[in-house]
N, C-alpha and C positions, 0 to 999 in steps of 0.2 A: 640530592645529598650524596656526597661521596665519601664513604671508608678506605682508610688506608691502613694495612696490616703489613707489619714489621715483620713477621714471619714472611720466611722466603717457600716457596711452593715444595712441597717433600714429594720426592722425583717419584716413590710407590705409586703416589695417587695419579690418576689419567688424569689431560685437560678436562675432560667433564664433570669427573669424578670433584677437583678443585673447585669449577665453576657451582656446580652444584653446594659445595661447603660455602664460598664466597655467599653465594644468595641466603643462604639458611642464616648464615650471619647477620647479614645486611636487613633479615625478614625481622629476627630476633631484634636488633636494635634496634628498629623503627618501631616495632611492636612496645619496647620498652619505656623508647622517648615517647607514645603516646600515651603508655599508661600511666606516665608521669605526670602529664599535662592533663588525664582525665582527671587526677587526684587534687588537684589545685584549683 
């Protein structure tokens, strides 16, 4: 599954620092589309 975010990377944060935001995202979403599909 892949996300794609409109926001452009904001140059403070380090490559890691984004990478790490990316995943927490991507964790969150996934976490969400299942708790949607537990609910049904």
């Amino acid at each position: 599954m892949q996300f794609h975010f409109k926001e452009t990377r904001p140059w403070e944060l380090s490559d890691d620092d984004w990478i790490e935001n990316i995943r927490r995202l991507e964790w969150l979403a996934e976490k969400g589309i299942l708790g949607v599909k537990e609910k049904k």
